[in-house]
C-alpha positions in Angstrom: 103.6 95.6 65.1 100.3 97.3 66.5 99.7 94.8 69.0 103.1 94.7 70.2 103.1 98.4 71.0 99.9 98.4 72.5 101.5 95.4 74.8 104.2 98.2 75.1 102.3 100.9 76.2 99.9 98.5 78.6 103.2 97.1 80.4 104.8 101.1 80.9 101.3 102.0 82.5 101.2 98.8 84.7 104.4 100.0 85.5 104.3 102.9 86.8 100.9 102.4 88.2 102.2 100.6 91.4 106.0 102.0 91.0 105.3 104.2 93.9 103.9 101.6 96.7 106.5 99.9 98.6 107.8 96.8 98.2 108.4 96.0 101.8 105.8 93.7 103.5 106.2 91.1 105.4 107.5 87.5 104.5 107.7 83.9 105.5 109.0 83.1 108.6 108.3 86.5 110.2 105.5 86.1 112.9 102.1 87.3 112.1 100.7 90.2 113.6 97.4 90.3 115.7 93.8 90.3 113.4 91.4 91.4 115.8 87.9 92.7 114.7 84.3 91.6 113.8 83.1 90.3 110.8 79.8 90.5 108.5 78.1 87.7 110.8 79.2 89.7 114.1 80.9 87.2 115.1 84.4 88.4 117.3 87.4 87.7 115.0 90.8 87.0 116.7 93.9 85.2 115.6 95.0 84.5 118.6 92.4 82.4 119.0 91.8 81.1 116.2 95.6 79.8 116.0 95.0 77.3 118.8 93.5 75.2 116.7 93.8 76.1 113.1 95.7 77.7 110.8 94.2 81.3 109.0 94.5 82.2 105.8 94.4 85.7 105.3 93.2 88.1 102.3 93.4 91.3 101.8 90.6 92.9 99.7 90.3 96.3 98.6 86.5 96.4 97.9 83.3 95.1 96.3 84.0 97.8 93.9 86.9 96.3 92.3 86.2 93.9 89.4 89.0 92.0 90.3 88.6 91.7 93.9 84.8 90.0 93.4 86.5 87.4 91.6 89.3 86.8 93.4 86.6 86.6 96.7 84.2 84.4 94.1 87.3 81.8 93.4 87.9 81.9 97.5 84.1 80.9 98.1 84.1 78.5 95.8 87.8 76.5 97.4 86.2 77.4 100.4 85.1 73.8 101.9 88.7 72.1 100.4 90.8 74.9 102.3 88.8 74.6 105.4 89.2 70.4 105.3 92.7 71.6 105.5 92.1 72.9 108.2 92.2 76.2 107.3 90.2 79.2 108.9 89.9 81.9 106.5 90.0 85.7 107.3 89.5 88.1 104.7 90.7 92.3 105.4 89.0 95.2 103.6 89.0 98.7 104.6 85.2 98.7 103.3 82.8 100.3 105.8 80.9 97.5 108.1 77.6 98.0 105.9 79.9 97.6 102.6 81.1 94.5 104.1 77.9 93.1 104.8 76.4 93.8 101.7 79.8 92.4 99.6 79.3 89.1 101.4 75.6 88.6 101.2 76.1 89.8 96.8 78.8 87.0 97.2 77.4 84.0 99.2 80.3 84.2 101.2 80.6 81.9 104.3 84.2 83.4 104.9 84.9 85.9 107.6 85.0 89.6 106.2 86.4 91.6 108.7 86.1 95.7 108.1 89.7 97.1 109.6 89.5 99.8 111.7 91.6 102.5 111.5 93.9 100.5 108.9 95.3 99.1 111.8 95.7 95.6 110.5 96.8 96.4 106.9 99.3 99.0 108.7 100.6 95.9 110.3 100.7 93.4 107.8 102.2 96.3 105.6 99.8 96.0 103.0 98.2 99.3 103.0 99.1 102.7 100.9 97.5 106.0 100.3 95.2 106.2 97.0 97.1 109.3 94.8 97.9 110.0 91.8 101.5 109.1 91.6 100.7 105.4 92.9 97.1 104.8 91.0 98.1 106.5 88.1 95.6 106.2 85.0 92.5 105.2 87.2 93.1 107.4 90.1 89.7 109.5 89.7 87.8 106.5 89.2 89.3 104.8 92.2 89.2 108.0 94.4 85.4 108.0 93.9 84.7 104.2 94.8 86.8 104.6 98.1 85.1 107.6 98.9 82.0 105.7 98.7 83.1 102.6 100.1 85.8 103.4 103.1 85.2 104.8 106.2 84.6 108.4 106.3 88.4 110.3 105.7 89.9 107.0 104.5 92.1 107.6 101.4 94.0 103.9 101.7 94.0 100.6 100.0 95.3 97.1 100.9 97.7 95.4 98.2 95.5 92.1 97.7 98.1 90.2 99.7 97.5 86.8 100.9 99.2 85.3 104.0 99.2 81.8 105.3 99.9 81.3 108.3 100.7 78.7 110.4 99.7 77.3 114.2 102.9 78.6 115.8 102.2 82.1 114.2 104.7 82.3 111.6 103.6 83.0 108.2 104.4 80.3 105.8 103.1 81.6 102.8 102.8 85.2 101.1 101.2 86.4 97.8 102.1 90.1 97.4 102.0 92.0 93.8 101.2 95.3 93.8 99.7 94.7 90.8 95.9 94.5 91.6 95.6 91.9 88.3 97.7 89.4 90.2 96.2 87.4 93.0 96.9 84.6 94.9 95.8 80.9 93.4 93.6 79.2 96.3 93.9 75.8 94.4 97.9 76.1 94.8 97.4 76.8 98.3 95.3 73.6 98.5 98.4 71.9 97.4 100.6 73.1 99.9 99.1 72.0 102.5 
């Protein structure tokens, strides 16, 4: 009985803790917006690009911060080669400041493009992004309100939903992972499969 109300009282929280961000985002078959930026290397990042020859594989990260989000980026690193002979190019989106970025992928090993998103502009797009507040992070809003503060560009009160988009040569997205549940992620070894 104890450990079914504690599942109780976990499930409310969860709950209401993204209850407030909205569900709309973009799905498959809708064409994929623009990702234009540089990433941790310096290397000039653009989909456009990138699209005449492979497909990208986009995530959206909220920061080296998160627990859940170094794992998720650990799992990515590690699929990295099998996506990539896929021919996959992979793109992940933070709102982390450049140095943050840097210093996530170097902690991480990553050989994955981290690109910081200026202005939100590419979360705006891919409808990923909401403001940290208390309705919409409730239970961990303090602690999350200090992390951003520390990690975002200066004035920059949102988060990505850790989204992942596939998407394919002609632009169209062909597969989407979105939960605004920051537990769920997307599974890189069933992405493998698709493709």
């Amino acid at each position: 009985m104890k450990k079914l109300i504690t599942v109780l009282i976990i499930a409310f929280i969860s709950m209401n803790s993204f209850s407030q961000i909205n569900n709309e985002h973009l799905e498959v078959g809708e064409k994929a917006p623009l990702i234009s930026g540089v990433d941790q290397f310096g290397k000039v990042i653009n989909s456009t690009e990138i699209l005449k020859e492979k497909k990208i594989l986009v995530v959206f990260y909220r920061g080296n911060w998160c627990p859940y989000c170094r794992k998720h980026l650990a799992s990515l690193q590690e699929n990295l080669e099998d996506l990539q002979n896929k021919g996959l190019s992979v793109i992940v989106v933070t709102p982390e400041k450049v140095e943050k970025t840097i210093a996530a992928g170097k902690k991480l090993d990553a050989t994955f493009s981290i690109v910081h998103d200026v202005d939100n502009k590419i979360m705006n797009d891919y409808k990923v992004a909401f403001d940290v507040n208390d309705q919409n992070v409730t239970g961990y809003f303090g602690f999350t309100q200090r992390k951003i503060t520390e990690y975002n560009a200066e004035n920059n009160n949102t988060l990505p939903v850790p989204a992942t988009y596939l998407i394919d040569i002609d632009g169209k997205i062909v597969y989407v992972h979105y939960d605004p549940d920051h537990h769920e992620r997307s599974d890189f070894k069933d992405i493998i499969k698709l493709l």
